[in-house]
MOPAC internal coordinates of N, CA, C and O (Angstrom, degrees):
PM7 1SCF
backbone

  N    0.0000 0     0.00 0     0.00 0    0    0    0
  C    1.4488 1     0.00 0     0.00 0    1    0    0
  C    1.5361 1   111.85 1     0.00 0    2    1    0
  O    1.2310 1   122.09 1   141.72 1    3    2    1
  N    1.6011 1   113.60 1   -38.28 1    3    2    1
  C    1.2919 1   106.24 1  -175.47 1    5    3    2
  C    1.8366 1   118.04 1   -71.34 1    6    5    3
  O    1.2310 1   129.82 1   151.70 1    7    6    5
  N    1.4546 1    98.68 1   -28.30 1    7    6    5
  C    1.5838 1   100.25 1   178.85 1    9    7    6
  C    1.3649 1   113.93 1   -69.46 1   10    9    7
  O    1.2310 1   120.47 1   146.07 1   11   10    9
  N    1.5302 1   116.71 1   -33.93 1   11   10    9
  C    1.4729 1   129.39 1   171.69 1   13   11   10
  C    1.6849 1   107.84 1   -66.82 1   14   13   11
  O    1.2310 1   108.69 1   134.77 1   15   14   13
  N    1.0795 1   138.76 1   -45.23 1   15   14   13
  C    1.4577 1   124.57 1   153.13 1   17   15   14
  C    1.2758 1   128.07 1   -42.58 1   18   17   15
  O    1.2310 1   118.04 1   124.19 1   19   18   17
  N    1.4707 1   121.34 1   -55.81 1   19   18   17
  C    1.3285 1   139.34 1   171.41 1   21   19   18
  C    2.0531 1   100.30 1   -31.80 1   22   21   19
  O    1.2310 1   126.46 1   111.79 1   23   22   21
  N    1.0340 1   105.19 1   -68.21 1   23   22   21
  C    1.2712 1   134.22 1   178.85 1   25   23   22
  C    1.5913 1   102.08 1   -41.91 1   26   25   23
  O    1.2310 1   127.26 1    86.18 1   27   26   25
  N    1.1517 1   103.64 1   -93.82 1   27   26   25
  C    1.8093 1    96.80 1   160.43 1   29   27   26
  C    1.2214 1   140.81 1   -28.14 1   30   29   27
  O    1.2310 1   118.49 1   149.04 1   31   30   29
  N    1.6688 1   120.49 1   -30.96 1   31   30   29
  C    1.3916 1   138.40 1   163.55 1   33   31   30
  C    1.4495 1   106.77 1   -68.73 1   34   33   31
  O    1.2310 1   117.02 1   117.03 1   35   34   33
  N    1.5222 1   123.28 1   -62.97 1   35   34   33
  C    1.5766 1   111.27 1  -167.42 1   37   35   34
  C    1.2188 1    99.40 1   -72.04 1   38   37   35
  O    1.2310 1   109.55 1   151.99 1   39   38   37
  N    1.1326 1   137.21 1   -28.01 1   39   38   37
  C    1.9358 1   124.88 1  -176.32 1   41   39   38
  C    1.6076 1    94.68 1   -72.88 1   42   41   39
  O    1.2310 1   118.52 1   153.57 1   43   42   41
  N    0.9809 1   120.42 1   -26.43 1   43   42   41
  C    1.6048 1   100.87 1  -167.53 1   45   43   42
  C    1.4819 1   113.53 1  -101.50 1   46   45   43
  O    1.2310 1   120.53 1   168.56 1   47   46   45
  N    1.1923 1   116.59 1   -11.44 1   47   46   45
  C    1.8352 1   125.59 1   173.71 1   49   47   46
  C    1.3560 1   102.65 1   -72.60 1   50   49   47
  O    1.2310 1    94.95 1   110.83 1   51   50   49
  N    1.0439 1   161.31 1   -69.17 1   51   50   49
  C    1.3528 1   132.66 1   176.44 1   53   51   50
  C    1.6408 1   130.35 1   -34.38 1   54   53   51
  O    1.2310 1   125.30 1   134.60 1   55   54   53
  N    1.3700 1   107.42 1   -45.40 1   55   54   53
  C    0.8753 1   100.93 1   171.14 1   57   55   54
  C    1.9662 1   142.42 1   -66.39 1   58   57   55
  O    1.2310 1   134.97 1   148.13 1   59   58   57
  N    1.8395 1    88.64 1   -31.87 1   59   58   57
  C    1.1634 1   101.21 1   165.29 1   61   59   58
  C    1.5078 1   135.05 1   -71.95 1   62   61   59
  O    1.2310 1   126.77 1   172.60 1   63   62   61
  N    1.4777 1   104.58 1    -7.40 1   63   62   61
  C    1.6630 1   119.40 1   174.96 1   65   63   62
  C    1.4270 1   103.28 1   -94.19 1   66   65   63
  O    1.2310 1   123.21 1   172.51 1   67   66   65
  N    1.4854 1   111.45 1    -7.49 1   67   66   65
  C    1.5635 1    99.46 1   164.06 1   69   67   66
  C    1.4875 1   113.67 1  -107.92 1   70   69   67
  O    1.2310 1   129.63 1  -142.55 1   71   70   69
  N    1.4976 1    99.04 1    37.45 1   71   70   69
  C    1.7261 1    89.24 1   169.99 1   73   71   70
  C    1.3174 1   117.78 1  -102.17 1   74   73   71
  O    1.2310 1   104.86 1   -20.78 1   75   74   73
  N    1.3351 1   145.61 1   159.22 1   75   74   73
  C    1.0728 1   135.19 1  -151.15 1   77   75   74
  C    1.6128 1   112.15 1   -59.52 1   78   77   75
  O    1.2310 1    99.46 1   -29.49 1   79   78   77
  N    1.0119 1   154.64 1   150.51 1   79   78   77
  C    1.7835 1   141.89 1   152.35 1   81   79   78
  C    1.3969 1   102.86 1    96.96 1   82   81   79
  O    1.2310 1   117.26 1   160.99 1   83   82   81
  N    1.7591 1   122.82 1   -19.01 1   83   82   81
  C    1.5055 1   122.21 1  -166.32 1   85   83   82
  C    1.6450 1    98.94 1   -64.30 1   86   85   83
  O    1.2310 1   125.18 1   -41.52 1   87   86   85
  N    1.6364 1   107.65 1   138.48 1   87   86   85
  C    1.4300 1    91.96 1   164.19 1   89   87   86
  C    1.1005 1   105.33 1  -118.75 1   90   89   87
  O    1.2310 1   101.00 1  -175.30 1   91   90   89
  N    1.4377 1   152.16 1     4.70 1   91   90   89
  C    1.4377 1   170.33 1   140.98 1   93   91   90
  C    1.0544 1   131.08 1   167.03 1   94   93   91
  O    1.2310 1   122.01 1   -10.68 1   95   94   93
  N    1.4892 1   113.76 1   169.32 1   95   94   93
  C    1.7270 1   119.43 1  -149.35 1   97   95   94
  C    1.7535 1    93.14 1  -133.26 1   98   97   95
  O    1.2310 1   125.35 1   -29.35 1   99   98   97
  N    1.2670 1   107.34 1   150.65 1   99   98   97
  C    1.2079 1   125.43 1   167.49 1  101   99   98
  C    1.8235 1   130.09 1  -160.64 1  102  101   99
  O    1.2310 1   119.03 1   -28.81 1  103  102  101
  N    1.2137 1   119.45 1   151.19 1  103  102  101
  C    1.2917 1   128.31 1  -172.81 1  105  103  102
  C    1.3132 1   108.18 1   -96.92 1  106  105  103
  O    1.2310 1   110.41 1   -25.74 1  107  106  105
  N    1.6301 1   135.63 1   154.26 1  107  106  105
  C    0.9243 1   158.39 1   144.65 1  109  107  106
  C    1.2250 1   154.51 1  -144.16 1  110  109  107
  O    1.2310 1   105.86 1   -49.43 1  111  110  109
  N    1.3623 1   143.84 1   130.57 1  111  110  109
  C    1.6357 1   147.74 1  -133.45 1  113  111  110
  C    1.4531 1   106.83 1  -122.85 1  114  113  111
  O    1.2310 1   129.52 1   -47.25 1  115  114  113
  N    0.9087 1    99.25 1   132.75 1  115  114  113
  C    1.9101 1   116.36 1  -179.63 1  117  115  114
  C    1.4995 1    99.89 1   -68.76 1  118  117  115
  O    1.2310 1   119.85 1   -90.14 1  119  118  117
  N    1.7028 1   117.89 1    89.86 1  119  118  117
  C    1.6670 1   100.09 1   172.40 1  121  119  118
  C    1.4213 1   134.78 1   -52.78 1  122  121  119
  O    1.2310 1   118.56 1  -161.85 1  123  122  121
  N    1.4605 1   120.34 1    18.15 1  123  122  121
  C    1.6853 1   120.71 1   171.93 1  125  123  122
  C    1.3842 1   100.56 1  -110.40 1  126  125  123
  O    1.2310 1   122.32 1   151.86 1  127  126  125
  N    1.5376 1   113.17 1   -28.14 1  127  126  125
  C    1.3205 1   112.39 1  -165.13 1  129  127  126
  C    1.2344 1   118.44 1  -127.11 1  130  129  127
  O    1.2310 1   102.99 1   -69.35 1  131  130  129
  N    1.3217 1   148.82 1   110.65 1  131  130  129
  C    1.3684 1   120.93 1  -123.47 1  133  131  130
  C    2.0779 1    87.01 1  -117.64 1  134  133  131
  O    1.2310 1   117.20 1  -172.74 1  135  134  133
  N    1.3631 1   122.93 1     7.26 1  135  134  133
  C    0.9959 1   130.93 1  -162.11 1  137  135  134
  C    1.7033 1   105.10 1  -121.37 1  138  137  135
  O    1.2310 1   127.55 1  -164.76 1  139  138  137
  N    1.3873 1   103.08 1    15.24 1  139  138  137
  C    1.0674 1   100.23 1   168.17 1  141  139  138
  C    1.3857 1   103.78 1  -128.60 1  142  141  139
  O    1.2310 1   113.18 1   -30.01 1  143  142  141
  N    1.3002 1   130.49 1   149.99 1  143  142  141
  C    1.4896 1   158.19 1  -156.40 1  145  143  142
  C    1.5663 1   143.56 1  -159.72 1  146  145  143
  O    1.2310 1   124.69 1   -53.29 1  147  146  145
  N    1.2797 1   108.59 1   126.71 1  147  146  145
  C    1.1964 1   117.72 1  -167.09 1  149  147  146
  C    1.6889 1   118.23 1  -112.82 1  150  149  147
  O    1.2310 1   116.47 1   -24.61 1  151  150  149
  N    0.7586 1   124.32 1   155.39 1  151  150  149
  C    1.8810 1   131.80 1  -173.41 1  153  151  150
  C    1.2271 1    80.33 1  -128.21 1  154  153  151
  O    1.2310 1   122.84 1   -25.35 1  155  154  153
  N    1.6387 1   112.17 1   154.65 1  155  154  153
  C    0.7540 1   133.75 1   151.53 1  157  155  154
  C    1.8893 1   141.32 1  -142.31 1  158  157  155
  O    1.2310 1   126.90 1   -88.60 1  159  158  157
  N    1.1331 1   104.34 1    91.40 1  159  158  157
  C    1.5462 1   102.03 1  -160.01 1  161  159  158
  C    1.5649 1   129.62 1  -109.94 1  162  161  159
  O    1.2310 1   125.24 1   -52.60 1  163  162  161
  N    1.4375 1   107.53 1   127.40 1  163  162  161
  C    1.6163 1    99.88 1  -176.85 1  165  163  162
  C    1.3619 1   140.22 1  -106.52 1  166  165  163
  O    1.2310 1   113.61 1   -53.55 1  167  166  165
  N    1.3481 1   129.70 1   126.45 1  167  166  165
  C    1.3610 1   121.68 1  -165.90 1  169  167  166
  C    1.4728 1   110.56 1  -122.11 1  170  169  167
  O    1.2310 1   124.39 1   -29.80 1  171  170  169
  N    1.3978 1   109.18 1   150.20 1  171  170  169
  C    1.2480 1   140.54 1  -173.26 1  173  171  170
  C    1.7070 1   109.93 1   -43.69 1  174  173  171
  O    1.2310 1   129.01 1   153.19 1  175  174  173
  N    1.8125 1   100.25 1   -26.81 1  175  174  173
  C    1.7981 1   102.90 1  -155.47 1  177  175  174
  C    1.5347 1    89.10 1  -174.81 1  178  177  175
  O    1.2310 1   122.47 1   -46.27 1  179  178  177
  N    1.4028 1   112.88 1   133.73 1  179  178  177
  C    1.7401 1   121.53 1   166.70 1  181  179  178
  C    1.6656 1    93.79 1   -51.51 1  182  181  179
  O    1.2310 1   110.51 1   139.28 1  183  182  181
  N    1.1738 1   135.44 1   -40.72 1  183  182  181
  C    1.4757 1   129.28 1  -176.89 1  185  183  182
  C    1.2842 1   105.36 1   -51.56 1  186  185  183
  O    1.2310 1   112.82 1   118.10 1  187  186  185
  N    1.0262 1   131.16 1   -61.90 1  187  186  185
  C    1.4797 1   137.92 1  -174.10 1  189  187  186
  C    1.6167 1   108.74 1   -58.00 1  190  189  187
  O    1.2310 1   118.89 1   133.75 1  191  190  189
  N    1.0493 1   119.71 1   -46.25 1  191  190  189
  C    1.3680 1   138.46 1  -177.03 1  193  191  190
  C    1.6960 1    98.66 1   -61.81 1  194  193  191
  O    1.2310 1   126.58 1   138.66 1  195  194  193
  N    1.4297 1   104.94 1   -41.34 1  195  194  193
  C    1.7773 1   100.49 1  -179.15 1  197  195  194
  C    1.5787 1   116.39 1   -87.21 1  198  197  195
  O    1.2310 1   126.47 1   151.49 1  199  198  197
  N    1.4449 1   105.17 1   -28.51 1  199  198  197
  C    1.3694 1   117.83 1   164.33 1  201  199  198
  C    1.8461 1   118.59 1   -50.55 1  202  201  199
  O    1.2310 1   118.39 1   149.32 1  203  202  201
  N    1.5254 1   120.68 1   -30.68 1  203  202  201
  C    1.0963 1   119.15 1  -172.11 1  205  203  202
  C    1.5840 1   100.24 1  -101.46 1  206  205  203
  O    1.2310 1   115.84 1   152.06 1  207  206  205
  N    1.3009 1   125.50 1   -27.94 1  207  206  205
  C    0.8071 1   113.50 1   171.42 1  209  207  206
  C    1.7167 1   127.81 1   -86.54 1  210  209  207
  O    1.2310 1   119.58 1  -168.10 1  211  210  209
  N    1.2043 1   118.40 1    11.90 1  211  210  209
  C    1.4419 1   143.34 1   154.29 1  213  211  210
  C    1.6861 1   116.21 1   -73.91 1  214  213  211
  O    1.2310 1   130.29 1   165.47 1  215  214  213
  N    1.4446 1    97.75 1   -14.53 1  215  214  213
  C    1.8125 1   122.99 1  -169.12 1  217  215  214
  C    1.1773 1    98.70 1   -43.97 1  218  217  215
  O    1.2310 1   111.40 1   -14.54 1  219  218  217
  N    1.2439 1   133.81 1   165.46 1  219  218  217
  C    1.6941 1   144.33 1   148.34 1  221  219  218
  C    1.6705 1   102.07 1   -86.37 1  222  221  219
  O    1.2310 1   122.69 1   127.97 1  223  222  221
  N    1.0379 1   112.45 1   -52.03 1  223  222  221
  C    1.4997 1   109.68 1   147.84 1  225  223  222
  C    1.4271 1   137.03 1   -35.80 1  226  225  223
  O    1.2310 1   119.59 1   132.63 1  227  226  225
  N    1.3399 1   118.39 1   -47.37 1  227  226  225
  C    1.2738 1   117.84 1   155.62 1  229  227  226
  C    1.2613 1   148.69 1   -70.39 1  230  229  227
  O    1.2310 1   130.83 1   162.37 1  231  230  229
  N    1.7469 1    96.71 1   -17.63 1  231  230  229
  C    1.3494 1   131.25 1   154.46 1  233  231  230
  C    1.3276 1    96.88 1   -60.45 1  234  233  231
  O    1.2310 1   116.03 1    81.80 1  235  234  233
  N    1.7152 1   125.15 1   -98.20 1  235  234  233
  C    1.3978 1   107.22 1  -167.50 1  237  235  234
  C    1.2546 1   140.28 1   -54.17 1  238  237  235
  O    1.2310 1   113.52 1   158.39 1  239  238  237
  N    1.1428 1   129.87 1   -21.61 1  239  238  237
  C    1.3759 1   132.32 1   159.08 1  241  239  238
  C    1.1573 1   109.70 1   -54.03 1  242  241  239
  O    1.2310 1   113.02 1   109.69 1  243  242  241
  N    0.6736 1   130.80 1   -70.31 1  243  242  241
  C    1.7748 1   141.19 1  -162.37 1  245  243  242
  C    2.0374 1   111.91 1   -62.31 1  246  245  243
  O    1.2310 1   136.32 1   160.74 1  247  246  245
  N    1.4753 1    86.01 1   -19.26 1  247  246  245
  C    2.0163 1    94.22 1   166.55 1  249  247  246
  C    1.4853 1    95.48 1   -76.82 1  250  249  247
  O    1.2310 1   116.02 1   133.47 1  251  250  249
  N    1.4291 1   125.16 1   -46.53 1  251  250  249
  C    1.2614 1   128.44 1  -164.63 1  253  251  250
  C    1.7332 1   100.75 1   -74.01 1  254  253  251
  O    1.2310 1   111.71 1   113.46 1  255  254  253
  N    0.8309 1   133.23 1   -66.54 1  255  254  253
  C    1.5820 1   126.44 1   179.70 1  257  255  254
  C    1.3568 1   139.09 1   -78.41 1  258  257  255
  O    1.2310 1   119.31 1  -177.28 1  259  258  257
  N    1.5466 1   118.93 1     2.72 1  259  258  257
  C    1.3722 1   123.32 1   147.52 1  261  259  258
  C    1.7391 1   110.35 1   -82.76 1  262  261  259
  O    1.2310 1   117.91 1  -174.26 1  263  262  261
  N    1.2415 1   121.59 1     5.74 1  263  262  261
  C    1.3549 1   112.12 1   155.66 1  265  263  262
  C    1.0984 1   127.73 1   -66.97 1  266  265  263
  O    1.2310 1   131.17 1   130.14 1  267  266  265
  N    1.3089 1    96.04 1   -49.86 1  267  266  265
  C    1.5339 1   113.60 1  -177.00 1  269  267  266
  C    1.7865 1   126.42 1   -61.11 1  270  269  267
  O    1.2310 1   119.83 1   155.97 1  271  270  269
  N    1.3670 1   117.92 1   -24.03 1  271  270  269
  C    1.8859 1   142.56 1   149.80 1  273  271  270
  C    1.3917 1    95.66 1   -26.84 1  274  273  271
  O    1.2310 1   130.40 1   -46.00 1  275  274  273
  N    1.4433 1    97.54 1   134.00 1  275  274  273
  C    1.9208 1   108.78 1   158.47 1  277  275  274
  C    1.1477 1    84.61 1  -105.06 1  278  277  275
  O    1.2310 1   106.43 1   165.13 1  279  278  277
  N    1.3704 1   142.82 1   -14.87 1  279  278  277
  C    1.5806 1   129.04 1  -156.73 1  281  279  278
  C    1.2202 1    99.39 1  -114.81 1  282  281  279
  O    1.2310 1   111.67 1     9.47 1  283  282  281
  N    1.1257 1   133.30 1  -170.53 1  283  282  281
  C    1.3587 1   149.77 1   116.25 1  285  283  282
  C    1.3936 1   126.14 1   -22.83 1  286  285  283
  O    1.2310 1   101.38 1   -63.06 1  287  286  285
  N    1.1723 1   151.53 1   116.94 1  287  286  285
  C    1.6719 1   120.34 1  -173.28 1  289  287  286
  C    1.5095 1    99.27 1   -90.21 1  290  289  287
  O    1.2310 1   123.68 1   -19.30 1  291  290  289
  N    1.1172 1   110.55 1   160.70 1  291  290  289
  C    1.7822 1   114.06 1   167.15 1  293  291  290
  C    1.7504 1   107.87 1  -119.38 1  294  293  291
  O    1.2310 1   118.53 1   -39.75 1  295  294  293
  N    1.1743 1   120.41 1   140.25 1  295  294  293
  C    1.5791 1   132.14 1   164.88 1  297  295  294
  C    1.3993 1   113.24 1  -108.51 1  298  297  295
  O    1.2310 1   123.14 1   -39.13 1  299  298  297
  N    1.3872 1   111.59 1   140.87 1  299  298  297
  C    1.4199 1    99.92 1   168.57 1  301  299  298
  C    1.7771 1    91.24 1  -146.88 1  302  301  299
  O    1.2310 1   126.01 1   -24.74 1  303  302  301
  N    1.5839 1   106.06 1   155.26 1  303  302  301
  C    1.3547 1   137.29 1  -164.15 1  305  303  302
  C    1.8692 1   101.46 1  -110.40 1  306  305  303
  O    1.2310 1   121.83 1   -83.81 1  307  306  305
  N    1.4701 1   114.10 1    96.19 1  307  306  305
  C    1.9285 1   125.62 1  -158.96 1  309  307  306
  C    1.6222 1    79.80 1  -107.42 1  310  309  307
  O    1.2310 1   130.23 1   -30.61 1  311  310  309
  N    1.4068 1    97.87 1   149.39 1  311  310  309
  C    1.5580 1   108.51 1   133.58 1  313  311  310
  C    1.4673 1   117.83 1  -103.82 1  314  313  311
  O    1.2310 1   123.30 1    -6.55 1  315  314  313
  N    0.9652 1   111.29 1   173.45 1  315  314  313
  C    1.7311 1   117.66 1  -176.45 1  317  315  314
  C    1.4539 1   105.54 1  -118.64 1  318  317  315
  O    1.2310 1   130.24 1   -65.13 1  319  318  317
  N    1.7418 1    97.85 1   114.87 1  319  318  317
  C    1.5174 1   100.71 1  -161.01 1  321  319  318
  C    1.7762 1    96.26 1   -91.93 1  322  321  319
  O    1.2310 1   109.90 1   -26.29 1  323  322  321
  N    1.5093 1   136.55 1   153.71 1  323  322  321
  C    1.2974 1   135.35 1   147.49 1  325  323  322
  C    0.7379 1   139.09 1  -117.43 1  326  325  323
  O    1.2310 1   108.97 1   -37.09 1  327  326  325
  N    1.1289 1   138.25 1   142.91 1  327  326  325
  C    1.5591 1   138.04 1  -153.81 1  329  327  326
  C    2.0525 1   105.32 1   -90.50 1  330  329  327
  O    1.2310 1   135.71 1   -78.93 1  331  330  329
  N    1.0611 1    87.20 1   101.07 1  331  330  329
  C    1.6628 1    88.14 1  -171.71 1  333  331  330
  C    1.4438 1   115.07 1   -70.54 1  334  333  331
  O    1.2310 1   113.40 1   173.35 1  335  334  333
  N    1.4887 1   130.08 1    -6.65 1  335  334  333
  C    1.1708 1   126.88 1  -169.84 1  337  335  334
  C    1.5088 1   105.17 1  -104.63 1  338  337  335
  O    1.2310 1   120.10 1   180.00 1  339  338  337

């Protein structure tokens, strides 16, 4: 399952950095657990962010890779704090 995600992730990151507001996408692996995984993607504006996920694209992808979950998946919506000093 995890190589079959993997698979689904690099075919679909190009495309998703060309969606409007994307400013880039990336993958990441739980170093104890190698079956757990994270995306990580940033946008310009929650608009944009709802705009892609309104996608037909985001529609089909997303039929294709919540199959692949033993869990539940969880999303969460961060800002990126910086330390100005």
């Amino acid at each position: 399952m995890v190589s079959t995600f993997e698979k689904v992730f690099w075919s679909s990151k190009p495309v998703i950095e060309q969606m409007p507001g994307c400013e880039g996408v990336t993958l990441h692996r739980d170093r104890a657990d190698h079956c757990i995984m994270f995306t990580i993607s940033e946008w310009k504006s929650e608009a944009h962010l709802n705009e892609y996920r309104s996608s037909e694209f985001f529609r089909a992808t997303w039929s294709k890779t919540k199959e692949l979950f033993d869990a539940k998946p969880e999303a969460w919506s961060l800002d990126n704090i910086t330390n100005n000093n």
